[in-house]
N, C-alpha and C positions, 0 to 999 in steps of 0.2 A: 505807659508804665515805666517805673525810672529802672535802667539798664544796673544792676550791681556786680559787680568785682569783686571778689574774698579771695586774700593771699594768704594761705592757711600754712605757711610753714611757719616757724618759732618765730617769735618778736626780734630774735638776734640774729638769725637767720640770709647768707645773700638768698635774695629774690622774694622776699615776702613779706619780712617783720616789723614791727616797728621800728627798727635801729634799719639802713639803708638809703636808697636812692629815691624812697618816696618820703623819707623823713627829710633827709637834705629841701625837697619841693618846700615841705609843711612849713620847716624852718623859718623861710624868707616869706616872713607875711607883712601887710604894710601895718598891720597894727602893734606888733609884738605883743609880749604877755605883759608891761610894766602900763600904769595908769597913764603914761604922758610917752608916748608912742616914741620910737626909738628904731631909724633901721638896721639890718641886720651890720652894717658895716659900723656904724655910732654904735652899737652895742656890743663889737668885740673891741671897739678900741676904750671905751669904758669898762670892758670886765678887766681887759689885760694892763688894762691902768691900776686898776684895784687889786690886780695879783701882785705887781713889782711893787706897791705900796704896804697891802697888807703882808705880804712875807718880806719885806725888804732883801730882795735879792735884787745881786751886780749883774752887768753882762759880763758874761763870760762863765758864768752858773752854770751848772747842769738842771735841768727839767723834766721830768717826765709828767707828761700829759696822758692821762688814762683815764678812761679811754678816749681816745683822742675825735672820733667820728671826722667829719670827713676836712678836719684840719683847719678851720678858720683862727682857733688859738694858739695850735704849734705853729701856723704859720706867725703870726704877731709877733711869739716871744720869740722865734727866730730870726727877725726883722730887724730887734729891737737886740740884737747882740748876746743870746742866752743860746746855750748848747741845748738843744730839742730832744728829747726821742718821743715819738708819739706810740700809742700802741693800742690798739683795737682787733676785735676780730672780726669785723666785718670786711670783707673786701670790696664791696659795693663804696662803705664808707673811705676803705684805705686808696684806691686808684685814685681818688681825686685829691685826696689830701696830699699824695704822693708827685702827682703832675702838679699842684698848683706850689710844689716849693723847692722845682726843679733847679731855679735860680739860685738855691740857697744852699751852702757848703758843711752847716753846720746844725742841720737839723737828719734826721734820719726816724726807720718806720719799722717796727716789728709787730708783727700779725700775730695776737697769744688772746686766752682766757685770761681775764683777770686775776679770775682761782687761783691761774696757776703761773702768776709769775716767779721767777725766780731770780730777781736783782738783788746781788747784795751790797750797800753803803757803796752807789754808785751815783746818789742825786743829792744835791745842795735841796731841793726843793720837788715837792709831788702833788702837781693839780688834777682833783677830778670832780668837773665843770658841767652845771646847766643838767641839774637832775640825773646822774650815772651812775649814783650806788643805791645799792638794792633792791635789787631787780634780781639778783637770785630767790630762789623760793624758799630755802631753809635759812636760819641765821646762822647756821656752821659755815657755810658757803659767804655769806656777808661777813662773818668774822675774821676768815679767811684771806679774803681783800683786803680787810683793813690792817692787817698782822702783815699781808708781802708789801703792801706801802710801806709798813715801818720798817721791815728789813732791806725793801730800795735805799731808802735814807741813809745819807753819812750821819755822824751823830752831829746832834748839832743843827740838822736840817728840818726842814717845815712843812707839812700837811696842809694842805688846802680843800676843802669839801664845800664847795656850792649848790645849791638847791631850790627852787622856786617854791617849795612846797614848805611852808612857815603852819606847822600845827594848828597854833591859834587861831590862823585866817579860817581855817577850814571850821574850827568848833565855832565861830563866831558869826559865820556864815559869808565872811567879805571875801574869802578865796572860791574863785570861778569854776565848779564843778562843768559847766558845761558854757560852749560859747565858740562862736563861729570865727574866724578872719577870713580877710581877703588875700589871696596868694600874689606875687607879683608873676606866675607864668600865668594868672587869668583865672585859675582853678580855688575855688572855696575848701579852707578845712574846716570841720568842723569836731571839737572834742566833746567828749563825753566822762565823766569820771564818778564813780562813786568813791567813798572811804569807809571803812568799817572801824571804826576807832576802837574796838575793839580788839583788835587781831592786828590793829596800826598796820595797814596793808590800803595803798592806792591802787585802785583795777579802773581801768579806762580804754579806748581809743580813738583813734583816729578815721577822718572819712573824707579822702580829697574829693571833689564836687564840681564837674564840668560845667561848662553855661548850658549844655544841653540836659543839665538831671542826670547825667550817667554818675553811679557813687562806687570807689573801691576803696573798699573797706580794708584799711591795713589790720594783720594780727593784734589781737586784743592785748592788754600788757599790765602786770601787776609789778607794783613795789612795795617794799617794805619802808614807813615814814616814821621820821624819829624828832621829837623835840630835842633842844641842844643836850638838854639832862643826858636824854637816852644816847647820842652820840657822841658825848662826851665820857660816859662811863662804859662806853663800848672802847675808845680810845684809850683810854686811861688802863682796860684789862690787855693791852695789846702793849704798853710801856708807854704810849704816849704822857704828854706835860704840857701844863700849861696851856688848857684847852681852852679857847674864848671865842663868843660868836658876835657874828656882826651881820647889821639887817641892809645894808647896803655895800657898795664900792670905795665909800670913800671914807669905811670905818667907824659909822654912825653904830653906835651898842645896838644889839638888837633887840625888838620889841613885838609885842606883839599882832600889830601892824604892819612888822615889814613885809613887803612882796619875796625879797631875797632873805636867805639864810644862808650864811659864809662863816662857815666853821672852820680855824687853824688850830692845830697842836704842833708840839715840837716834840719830837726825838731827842733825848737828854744824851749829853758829850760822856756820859759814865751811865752805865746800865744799874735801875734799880729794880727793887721787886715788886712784879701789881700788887 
């Protein structure tokens, strides 16, 4: 009989959720999620290629990475000469993000709720990467998010929203509601995911898988998913401008087939009215 695990605190949760130290495992699978396999280090140095390009920012930029999880981007863009802050609330996530950019002068970490940031016109630029917004359960709270990104913002400055979750694949049936990888510590994940397109809300989890059959099921975890329309006219009620999406990293418009969905706006230099 297969041995099961259920870590039943919150998905955001240290020691249980989907966001943690057993998400970091999942992460590093040899397949990744993209058609033509990519590992986890080729695939942050391809996203963070596609941030300095699609936002065209300098080194020397300010960055906030939100939420940052356990640092494989802030570290990049700190490598690459950009002033970092990363910010998460997970601590499971933040220790390591923390130790692994110990060498580095110009990156730094604060531990907060998204909800409840309070940066004001302190970032040239504000990424939040690899499926990390909404996952709050009401849209006041999603709305919330996206209105302290635009108050982070100097004016003038650029929104970044990345996403693997592309609507269309999902209605058309080419996005992977369920499907297994091989982990590089030896351990199988395995996900599972319905949609309710009605209610536009992803509910899914995760389930690492020993070679012996033992399964710990991480906390279950819903989002809220948005075609560009819908997260463009959420940006747009928040002040954002100029909102366009793109189905890969290297700027290709997006379509209905893309795996990825990279959404930028900008924060206009003179405040107008939504």
């Amino acid at each position: 009989m297969e041995e099961v695990t259920r870590l039943r605190k919150a998905w955001f949760e240290d020691g249980g959720g989907f966001f943690g130290r057993y998400y970091i495992e999942g992460d590093n699978s040899i397949e990744g999620y993209l058609r033509s396999p990519l590992t986890l280090e080729e695939r942050t140095q391809q996203e963070i290629d596609g941030v300095v390009k699609l936002l065209d920012i300098q080194p020397g930029d300010k960055v906030l990475d939100c939420p940052c999880g356990y640092g494989r981007h802030t570290r990049e863009l700190a490598t690459r000469g950009f002033e970092v802050v990363g910010c998460d609330i997970n601590h499971e996530m933040l220790e390591p993000a923390v130790n692994s950019t110990r060498d580095l002068s110009n990156v730094s970490f604060v531990r907060e709720n998204m909800v409840k940031l309070q940066f004001n016109e302190e970032f040239d630029a504000v990424v939040n990467l690899f499926f990390s917004f909404g996952f709050f359960d009401s849209d006041e709270e999603n709305h919330q998010v996206l209105e302290n990104f635009y108050n982070a913002l100097k004016p003038g400055g650029k929104f970044m929203m990345h996403t693997d979750i592309n609507v269309p694949r999902i209605v058309n049936g080419t996005y992977k509601l369920r499907e297994t990888r091989q982990l590089r510590s030896g351990r199988q994940l395995e996900i599972a995911e319905t949609c309710d397109m009605q209610n536009k809300r992803l509910e899914g989890s995760w389930c690492l898988v020993s070679e012996d059959g033992s399964r710990q099921e991480l906390t279950p975890y819903t989002a809220a998913i948005y075609t560009l329309e819908d997260f463009a006219e959420m940006c747009e009620a928040v002040g954002f401008r100029n909102v366009r999406g793109y189905g890969d990293w290297k700027g290709t418009p997006l379509t209905a087939d893309a795996e990825d969905m990279i959404i930028i706006a900008e924060k206009p230099y003179l405040a107008v009215s939504a």
